[in-house]
MDAnalysis code that builds the backbone (N, CA, C; Angstrom):
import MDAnalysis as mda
import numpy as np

u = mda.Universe.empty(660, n_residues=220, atom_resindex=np.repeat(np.arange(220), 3), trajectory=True)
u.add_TopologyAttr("name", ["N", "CA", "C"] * 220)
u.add_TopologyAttr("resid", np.arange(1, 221))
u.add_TopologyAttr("resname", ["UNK", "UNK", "UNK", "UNK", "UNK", "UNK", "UNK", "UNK", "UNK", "UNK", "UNK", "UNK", "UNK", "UNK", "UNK", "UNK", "UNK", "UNK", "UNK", "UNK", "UNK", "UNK", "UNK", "UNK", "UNK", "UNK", "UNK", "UNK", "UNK", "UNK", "UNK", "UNK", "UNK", "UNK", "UNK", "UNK", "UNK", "UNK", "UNK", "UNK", "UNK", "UNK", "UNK", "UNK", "UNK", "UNK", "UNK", "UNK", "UNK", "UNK", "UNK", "UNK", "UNK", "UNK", "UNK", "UNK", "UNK", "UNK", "UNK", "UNK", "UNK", "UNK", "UNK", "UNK", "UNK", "UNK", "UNK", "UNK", "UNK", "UNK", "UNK", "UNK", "UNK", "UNK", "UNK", "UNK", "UNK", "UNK", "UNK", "UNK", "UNK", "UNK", "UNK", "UNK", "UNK", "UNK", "UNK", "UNK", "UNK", "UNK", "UNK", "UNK", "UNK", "UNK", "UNK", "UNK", "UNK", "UNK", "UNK", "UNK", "UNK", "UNK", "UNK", "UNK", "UNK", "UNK", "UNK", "UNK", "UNK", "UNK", "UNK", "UNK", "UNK", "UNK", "UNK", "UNK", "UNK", "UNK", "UNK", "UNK", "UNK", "UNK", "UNK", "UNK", "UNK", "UNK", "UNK", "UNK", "UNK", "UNK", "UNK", "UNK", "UNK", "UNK", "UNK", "UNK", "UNK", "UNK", "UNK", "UNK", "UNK", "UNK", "UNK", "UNK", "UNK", "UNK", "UNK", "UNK", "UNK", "UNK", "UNK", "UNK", "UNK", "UNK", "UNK", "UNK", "UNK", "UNK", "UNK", "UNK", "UNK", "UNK", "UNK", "UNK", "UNK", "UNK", "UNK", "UNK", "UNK", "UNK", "UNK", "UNK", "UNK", "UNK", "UNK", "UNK", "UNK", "UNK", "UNK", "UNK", "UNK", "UNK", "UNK", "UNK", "UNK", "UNK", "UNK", "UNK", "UNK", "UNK", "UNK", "UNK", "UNK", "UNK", "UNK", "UNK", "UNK", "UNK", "UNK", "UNK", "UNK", "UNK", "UNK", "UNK", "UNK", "UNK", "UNK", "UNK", "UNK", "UNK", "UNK", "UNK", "UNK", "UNK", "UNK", "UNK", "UNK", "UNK", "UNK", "UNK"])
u.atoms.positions = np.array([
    [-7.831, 11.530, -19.654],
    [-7.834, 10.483, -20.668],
    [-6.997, 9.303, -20.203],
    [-7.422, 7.996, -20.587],
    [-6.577, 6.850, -19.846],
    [-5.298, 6.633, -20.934],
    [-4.470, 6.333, -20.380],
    [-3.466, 5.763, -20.953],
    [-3.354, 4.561, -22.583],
    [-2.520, 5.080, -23.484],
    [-2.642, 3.863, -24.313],
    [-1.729, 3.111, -23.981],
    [-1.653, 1.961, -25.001],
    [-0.746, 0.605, -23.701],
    [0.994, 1.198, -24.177],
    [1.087, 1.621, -24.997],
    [2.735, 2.038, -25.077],
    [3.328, 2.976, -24.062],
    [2.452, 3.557, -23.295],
    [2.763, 4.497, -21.987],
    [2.670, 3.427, -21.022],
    [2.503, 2.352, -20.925],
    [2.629, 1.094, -20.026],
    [4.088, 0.703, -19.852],
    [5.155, 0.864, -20.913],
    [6.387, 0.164, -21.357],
    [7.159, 1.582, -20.316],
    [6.599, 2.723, -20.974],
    [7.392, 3.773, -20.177],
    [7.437, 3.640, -18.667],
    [6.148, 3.742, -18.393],
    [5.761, 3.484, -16.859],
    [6.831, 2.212, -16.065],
    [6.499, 1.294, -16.835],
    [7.542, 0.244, -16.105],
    [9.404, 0.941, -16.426],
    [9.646, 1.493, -17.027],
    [11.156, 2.123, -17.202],
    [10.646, 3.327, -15.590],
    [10.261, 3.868, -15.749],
    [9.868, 4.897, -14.518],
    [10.085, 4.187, -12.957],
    [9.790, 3.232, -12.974],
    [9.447, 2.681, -12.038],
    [11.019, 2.279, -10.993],
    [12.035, 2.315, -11.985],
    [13.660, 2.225, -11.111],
    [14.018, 3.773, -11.370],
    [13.136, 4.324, -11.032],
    [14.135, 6.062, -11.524],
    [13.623, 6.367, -9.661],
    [14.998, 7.080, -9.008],
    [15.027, 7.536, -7.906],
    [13.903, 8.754, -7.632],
    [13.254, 8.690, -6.624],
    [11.783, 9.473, -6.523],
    [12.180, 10.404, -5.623],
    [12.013, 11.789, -6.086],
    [12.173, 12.946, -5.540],
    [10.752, 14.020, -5.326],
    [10.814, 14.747, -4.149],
    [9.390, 15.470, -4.166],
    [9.414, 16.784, -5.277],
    [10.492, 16.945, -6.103],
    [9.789, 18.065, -6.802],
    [10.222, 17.890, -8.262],
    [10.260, 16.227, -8.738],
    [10.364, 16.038, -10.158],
    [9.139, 14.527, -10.061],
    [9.207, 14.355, -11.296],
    [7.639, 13.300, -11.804],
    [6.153, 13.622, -11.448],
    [5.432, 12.910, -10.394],
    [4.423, 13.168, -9.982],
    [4.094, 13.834, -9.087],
    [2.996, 15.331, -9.427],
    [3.240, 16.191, -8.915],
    [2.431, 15.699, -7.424],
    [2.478, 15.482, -6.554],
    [2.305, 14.975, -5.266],
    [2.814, 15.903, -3.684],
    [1.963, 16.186, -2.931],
    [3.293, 16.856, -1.680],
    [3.690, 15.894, -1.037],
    [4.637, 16.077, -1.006],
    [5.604, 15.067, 0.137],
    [7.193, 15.455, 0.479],
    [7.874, 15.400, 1.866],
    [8.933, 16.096, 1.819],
    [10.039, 15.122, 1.734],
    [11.206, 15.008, 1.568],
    [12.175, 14.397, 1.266],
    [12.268, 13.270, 2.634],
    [11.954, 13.632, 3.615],
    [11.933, 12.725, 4.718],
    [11.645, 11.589, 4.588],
    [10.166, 11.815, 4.405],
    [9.024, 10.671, 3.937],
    [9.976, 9.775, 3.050],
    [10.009, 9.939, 1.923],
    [10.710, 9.277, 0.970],
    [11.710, 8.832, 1.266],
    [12.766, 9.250, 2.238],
    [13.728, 8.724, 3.017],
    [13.608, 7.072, 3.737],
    [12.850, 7.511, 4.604],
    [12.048, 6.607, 5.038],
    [11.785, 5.518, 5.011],
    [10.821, 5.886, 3.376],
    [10.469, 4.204, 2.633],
    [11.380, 3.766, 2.253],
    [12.499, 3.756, 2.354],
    [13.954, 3.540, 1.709],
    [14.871, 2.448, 3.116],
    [15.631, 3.384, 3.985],
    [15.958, 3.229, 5.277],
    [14.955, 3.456, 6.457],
    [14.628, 2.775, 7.230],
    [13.618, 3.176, 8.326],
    [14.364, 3.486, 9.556],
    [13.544, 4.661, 10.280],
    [14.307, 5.290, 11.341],
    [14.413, 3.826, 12.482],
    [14.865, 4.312, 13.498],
    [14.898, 3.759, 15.074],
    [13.429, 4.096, 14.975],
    [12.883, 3.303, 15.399],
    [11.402, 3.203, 16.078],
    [10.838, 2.293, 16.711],
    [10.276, 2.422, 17.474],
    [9.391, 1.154, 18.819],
    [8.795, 0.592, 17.884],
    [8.199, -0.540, 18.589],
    [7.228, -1.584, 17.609],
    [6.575, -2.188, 19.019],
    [5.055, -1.714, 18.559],
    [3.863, -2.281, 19.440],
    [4.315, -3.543, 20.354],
    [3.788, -3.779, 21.503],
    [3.551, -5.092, 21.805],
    [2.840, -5.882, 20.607],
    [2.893, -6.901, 20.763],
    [1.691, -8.154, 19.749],
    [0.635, -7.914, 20.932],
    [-0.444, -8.191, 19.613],
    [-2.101, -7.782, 19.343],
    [-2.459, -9.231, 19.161],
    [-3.420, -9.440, 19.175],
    [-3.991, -10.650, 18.706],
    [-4.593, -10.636, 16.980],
    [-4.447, -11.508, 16.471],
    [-5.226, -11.164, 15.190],
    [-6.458, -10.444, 15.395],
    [-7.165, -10.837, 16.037],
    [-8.828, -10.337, 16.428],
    [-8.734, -8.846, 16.671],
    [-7.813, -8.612, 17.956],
    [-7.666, -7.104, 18.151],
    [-7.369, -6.242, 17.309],
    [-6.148, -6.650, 16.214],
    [-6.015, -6.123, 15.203],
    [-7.110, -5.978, 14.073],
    [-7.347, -6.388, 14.068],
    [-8.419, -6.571, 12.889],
    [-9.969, -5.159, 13.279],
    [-10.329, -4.994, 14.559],
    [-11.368, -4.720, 14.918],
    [-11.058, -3.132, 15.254],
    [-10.134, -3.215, 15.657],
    [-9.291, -1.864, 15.661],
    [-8.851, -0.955, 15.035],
    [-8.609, -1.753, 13.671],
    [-8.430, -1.059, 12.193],
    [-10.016, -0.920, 11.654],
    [-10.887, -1.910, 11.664],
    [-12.025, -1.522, 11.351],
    [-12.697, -0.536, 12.200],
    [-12.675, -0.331, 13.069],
    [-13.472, 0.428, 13.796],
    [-12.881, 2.123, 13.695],
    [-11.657, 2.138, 13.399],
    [-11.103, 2.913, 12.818],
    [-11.691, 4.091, 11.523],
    [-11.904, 2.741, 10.592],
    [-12.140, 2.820, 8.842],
    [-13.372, 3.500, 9.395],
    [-14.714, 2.439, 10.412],
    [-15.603, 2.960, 10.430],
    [-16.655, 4.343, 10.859],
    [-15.376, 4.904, 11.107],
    [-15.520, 5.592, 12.229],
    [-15.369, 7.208, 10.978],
    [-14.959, 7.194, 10.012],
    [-15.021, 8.086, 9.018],
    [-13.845, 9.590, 9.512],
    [-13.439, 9.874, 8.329],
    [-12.456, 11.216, 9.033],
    [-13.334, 12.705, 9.677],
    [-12.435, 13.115, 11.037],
    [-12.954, 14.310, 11.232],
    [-12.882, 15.366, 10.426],
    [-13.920, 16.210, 9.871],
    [-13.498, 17.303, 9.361],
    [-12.266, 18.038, 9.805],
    [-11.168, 18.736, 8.969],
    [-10.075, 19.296, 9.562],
    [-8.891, 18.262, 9.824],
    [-9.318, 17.094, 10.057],
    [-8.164, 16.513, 11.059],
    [-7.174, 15.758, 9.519],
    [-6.045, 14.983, 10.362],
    [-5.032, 14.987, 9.124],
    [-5.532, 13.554, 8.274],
    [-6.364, 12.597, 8.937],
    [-7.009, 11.986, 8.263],
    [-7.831, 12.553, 6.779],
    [-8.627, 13.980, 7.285],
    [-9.312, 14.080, 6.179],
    [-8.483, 14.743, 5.142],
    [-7.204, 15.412, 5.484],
    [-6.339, 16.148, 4.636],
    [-5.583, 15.333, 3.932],
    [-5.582, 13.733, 4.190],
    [-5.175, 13.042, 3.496],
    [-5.918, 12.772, 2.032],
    [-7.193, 12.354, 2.301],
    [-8.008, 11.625, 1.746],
    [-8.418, 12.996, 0.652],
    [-8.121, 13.828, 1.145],
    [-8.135, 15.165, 0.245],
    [-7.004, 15.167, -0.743],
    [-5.671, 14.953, -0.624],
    [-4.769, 15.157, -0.979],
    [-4.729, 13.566, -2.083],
    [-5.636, 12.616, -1.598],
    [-5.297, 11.377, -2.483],
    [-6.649, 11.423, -3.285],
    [-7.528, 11.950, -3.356],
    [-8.664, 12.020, -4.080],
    [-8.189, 13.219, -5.385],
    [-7.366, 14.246, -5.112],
    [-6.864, 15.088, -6.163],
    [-5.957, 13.891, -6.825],
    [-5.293, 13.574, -6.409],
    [-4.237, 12.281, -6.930],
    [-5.040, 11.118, -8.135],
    [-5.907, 11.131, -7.461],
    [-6.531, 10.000, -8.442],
    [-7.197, 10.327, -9.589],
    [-7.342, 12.239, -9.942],
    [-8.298, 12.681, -10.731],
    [-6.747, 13.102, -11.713],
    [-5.391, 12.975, -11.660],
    [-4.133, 13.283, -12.185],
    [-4.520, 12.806, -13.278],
    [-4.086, 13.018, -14.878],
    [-3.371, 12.364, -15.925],
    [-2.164, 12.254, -15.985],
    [-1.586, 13.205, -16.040],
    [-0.206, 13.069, -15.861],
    [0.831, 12.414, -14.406],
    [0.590, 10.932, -14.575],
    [1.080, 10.423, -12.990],
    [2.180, 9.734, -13.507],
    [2.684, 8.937, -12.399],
    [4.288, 7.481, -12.813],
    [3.679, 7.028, -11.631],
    [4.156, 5.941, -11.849],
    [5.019, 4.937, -10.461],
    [5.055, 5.320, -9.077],
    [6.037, 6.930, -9.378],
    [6.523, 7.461, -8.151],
    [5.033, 7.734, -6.973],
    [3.960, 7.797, -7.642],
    [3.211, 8.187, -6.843],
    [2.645, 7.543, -5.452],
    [2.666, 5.914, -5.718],
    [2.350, 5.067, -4.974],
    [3.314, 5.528, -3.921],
    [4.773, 5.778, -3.783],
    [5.802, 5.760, -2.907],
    [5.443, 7.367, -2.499],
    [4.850, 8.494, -3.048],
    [4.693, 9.760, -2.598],
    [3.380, 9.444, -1.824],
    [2.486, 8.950, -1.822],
    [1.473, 9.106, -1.219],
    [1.635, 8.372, 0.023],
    [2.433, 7.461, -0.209],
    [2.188, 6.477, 1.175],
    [1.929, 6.540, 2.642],
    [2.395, 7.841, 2.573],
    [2.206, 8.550, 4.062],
    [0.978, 9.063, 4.036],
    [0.006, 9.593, 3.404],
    [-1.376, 9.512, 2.983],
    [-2.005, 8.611, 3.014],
    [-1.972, 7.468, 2.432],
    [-2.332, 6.081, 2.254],
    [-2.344, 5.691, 3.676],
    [-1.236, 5.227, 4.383],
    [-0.601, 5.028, 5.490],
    [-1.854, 5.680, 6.451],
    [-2.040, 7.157, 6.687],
    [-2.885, 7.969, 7.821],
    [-4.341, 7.720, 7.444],
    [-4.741, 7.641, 6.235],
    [-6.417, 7.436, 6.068],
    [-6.492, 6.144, 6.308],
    [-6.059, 4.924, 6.015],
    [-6.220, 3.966, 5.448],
    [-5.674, 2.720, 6.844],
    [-4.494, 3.084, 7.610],
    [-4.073, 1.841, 8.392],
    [-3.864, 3.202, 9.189],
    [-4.408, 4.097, 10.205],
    [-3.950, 5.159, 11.004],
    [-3.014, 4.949, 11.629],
    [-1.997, 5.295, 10.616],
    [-0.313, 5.236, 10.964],
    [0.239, 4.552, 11.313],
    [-0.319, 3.401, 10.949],
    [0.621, 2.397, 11.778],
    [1.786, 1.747, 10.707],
    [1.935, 2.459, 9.484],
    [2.966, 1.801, 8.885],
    [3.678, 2.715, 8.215],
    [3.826, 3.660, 8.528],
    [4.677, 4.767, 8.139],
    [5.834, 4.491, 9.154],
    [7.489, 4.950, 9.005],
    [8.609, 4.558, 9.684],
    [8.611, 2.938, 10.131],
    [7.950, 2.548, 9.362],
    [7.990, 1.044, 9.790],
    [7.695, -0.385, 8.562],
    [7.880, 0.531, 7.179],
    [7.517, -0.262, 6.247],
    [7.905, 0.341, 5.124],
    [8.884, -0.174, 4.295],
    [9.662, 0.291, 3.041],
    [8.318, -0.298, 1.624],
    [8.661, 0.281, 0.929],
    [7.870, -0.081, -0.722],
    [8.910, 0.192, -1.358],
    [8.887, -1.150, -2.590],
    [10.041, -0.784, -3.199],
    [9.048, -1.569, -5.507],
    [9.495, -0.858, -5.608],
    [9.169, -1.343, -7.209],
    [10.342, -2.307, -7.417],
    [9.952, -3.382, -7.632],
    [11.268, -4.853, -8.213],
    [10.446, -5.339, -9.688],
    [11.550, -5.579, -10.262],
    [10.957, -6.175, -11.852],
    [10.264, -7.917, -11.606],
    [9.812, -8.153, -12.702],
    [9.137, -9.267, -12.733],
    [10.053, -10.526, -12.453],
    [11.728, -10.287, -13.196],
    [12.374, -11.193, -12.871],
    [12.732, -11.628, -11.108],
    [12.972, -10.176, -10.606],
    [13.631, -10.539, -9.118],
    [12.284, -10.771, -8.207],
    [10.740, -11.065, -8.911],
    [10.198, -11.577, -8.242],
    [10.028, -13.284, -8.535],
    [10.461, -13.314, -9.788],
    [10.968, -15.012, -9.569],
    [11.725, -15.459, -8.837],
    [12.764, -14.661, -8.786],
    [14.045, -15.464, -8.343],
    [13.669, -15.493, -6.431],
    [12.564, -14.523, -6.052],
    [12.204, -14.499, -4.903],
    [11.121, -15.449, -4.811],
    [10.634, -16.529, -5.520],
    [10.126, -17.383, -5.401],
    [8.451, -16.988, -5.668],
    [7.974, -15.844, -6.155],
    [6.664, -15.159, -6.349],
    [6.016, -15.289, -7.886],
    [6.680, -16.220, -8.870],
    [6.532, -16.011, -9.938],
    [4.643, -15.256, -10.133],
    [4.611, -14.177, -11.079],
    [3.636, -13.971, -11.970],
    [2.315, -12.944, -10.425],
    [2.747, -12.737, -8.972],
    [2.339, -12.184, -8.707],
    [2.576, -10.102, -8.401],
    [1.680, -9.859, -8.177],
    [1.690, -8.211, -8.547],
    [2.691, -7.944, -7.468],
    [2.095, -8.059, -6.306],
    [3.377, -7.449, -5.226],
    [3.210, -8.659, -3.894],
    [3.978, -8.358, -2.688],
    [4.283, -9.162, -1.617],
    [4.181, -8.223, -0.687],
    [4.444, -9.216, 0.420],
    [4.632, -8.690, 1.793],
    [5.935, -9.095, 2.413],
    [6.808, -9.362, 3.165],
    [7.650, -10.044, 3.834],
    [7.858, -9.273, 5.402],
    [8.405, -9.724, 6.514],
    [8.487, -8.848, 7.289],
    [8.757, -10.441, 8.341],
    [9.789, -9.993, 9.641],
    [10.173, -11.149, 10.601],
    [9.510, -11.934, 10.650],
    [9.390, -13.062, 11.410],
    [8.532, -14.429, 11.107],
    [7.863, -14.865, 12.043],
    [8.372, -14.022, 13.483],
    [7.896, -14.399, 14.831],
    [7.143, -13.225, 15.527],
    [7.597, -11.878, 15.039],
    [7.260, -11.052, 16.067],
    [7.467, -9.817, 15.171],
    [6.222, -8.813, 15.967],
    [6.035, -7.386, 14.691],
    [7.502, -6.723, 14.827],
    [7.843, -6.284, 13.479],
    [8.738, -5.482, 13.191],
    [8.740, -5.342, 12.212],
    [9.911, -4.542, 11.295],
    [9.706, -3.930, 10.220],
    [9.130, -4.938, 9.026],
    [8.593, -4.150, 7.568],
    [8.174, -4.755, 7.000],
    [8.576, -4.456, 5.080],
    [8.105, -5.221, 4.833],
    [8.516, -4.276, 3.040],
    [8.126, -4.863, 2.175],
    [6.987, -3.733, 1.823],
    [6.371, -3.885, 0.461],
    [6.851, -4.223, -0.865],
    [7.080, -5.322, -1.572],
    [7.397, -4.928, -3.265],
    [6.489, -4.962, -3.985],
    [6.405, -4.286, -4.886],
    [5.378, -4.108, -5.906],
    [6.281, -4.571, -7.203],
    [5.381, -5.434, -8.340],
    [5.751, -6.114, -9.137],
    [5.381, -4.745, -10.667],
    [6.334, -4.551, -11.078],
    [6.352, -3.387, -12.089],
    [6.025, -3.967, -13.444],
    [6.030, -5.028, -13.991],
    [5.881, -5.835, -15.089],
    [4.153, -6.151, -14.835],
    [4.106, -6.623, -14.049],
    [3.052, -7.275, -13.880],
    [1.392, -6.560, -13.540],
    [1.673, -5.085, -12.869],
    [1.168, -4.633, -12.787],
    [0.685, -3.652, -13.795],
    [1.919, -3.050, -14.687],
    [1.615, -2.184, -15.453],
    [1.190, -2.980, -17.062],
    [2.270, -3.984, -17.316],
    [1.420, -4.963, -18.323],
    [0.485, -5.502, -18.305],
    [0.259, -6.318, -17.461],
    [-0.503, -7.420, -17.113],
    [-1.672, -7.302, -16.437],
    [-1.637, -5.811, -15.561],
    [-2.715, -5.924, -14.729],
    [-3.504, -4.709, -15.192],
    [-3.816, -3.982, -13.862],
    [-4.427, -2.716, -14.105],
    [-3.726, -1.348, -14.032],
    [-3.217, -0.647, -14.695],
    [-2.426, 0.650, -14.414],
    [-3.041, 1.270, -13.536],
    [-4.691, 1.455, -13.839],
    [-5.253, 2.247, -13.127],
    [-5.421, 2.242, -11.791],
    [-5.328, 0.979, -11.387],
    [-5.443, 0.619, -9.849],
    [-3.784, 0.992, -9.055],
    [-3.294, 2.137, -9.180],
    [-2.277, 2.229, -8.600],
    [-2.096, 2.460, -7.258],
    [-3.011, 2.010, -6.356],
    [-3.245, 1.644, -4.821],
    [-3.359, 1.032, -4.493],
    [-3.262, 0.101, -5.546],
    [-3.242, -1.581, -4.998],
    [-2.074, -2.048, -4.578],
    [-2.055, -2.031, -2.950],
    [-0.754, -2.311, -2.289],
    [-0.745, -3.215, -1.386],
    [0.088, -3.731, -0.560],
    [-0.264, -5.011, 0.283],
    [-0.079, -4.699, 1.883],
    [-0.948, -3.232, 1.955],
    [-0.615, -2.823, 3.187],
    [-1.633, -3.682, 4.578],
    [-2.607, -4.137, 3.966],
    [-2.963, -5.155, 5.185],
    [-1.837, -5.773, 5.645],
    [-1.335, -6.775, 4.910],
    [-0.183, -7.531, 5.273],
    [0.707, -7.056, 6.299],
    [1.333, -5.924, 5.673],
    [1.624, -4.717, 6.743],
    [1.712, -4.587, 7.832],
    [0.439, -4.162, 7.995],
    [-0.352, -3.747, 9.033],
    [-0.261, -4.923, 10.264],
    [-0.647, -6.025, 10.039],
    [-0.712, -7.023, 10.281],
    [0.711, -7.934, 10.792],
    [1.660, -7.552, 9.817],
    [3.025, -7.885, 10.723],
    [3.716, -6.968, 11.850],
    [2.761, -5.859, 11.635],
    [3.153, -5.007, 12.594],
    [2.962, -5.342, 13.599],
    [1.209, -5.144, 14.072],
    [0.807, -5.328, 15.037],
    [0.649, -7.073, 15.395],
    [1.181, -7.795, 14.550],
    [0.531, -9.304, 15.624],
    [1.884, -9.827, 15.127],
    [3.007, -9.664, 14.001],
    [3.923, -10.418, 13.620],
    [3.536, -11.506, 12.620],
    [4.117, -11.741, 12.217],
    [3.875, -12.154, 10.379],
    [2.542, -13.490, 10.798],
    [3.326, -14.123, 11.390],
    [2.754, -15.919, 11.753],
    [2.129, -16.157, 12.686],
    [1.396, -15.051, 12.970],
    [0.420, -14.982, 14.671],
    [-1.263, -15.553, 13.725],
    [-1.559, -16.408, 13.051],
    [-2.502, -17.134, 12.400],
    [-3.122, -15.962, 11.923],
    [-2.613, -15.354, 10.902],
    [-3.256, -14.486, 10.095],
    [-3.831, -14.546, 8.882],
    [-2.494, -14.978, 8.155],
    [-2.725, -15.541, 6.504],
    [-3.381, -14.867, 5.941],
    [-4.539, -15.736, 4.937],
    [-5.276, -14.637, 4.558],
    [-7.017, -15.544, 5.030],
    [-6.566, -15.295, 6.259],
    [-8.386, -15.850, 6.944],
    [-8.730, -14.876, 7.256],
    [-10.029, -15.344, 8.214],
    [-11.187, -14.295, 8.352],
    [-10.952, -12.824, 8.769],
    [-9.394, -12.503, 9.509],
    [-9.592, -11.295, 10.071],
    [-8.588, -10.750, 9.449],
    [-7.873, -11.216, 8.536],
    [-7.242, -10.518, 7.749],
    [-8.452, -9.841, 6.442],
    [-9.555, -10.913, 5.937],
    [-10.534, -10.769, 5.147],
    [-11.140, -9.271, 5.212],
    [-11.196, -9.382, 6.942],
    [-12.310, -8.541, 7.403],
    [-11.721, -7.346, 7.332],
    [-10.421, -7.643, 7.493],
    [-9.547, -5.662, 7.406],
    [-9.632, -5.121, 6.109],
    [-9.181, -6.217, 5.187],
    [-8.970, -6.088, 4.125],
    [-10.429, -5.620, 3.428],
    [-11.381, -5.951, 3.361],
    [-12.855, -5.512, 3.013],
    [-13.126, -3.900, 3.522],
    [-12.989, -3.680, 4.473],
    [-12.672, -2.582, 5.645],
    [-12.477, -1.331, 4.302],
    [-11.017, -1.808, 4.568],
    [-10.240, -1.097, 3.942],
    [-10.630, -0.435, 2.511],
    [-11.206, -1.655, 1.419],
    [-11.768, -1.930, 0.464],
    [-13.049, -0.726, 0.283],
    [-14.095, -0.755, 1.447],
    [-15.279, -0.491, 1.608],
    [-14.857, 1.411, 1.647],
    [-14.087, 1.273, 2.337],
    [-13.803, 3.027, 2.513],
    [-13.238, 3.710, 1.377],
    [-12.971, 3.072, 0.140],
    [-12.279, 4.057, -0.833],
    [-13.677, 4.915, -1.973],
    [-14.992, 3.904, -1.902],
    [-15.959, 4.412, -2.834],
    [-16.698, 5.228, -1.905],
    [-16.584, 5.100, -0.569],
    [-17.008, 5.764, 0.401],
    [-16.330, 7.571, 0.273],
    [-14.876, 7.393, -0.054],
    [-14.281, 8.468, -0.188],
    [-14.005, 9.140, -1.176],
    [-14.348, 8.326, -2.501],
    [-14.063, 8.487, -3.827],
    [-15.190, 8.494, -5.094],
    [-16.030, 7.364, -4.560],
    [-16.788, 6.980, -5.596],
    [-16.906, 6.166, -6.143],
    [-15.534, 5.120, -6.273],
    [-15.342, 4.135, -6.816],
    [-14.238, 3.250, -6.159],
    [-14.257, 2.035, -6.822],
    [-13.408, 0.776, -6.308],
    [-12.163, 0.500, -6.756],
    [-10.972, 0.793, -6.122],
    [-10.017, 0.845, -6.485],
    [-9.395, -0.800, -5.949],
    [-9.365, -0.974, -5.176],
    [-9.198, -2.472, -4.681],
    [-10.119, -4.004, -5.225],
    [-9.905, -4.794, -5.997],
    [-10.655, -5.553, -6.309],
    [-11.088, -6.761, -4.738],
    [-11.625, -6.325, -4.327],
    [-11.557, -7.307, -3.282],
    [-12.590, -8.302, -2.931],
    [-12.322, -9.746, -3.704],
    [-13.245, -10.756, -3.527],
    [-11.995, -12.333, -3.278],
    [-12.706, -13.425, -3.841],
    [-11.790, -14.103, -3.293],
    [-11.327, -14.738, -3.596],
    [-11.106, -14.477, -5.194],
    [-9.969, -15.077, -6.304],
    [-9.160, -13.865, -6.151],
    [-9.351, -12.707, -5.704],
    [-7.961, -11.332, -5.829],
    [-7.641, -12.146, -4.683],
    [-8.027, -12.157, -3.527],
    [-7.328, -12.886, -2.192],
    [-6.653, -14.123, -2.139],
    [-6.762, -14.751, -2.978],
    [-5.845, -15.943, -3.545],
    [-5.012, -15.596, -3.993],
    [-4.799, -14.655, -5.069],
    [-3.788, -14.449, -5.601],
    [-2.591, -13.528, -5.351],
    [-2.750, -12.917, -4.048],
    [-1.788, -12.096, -3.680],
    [-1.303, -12.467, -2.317],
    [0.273, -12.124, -2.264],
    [0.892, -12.707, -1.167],
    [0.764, -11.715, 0.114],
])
């Protein structure tokens, strides 16, 4: 059953409560993981890619569908039970991510990219007024990166249900080419992003990503 909107008010209180693997949403994930999205280990960071390379690489990826058995498909297993939950929070987006992360961008942003839930205000004061979440990450060259997701905005304002709506292209993308390697949101960011988009009804049934090109305007 979907949510009525007064479980919206809760959800956003949920959303600053410290996320542990064996309280809120029942999800597997081990304390590491969650570590992680928090502090990120020592880890290498790719040479720079070209936008193009990046882009074709992740698609060819997406297109390429999971092997039976392999940890790709044990993901997409593990996030397809996830999405059939009633009883979910917040926490889940940050439990799955390493799921998300292996089906979705094949690993390339796990130990290398924090998510964090920030209220609507500290995305003003970060200069984002009235959008759902961001990206940020160095300005010249791939390295770490970090997700915020806008908790007001999403759970009031937007869609609860779309709780995978994350800005891991962006991600992805500062990883491998570095924030300002002419990415933005042109054609080969478009093209990942569609990619990406295209594989969830493929895996699910349905469209969890709105992806056309007033959503692509509106997110950083």
């Amino acid at each position: 059953m979907p949510r009525v909107r007064e479980d919206f008010h809760e959800l956003v209180e949920l959303c600053f409560h410290q996320v542990r693997p064996n309280t809120g949403t029942d999800y597997p994930c081990i304390m590491r993981q969650l570590r992680d999205l928090r502090q990120l280990p020592a880890i290498r960071y790719p040479q720079p890619r070209s936008p193009y390379e990046a882009c074709y690489t992740l698609v060819d990826f997406l297109r390429r569908g999971p092997i039976p058995g392999s940890k790709v498909d044990a993901a997409l297993r593990r996030i397809g039970i996830a999405l059939n939950l009633h009883d979910w929070g917040p926490d889940l987006i940050i439990k799955a991510f390493h799921d998300l992360d292996t089906a979705f961008f094949a690993a390339n942003l796990a130990g290398r990219t924090t998510v964090n839930w920030s209220a609507d205000s500290e995305f003003r004061a970060m200069g984002h007024p009235r959008s759902f979440g961001f990206t940020r990450g160095p300005s010249k060259w791939p390295g770490p990166q970090e997700i915020y997701l806008n908790a007001h905005q999403i759970f009031l304002r937007g869609s609860a249900g779309h709780f995978s709506q994350m800005w891991g292209t962006h991600a992805y993308y500062g990883i491998i080419c570095g924030r300002n390697n002419g990415v933005a949101h042109g054609p080969f960011f478009r093209e990942a992003m569609f990619a990406v988009d295209r594989r969830w009804p493929e895996c699910f049934g349905r469209h969890v990503v709105k992806a056309d090109d007033r959503w692509l305007d509106e997110i950083d």
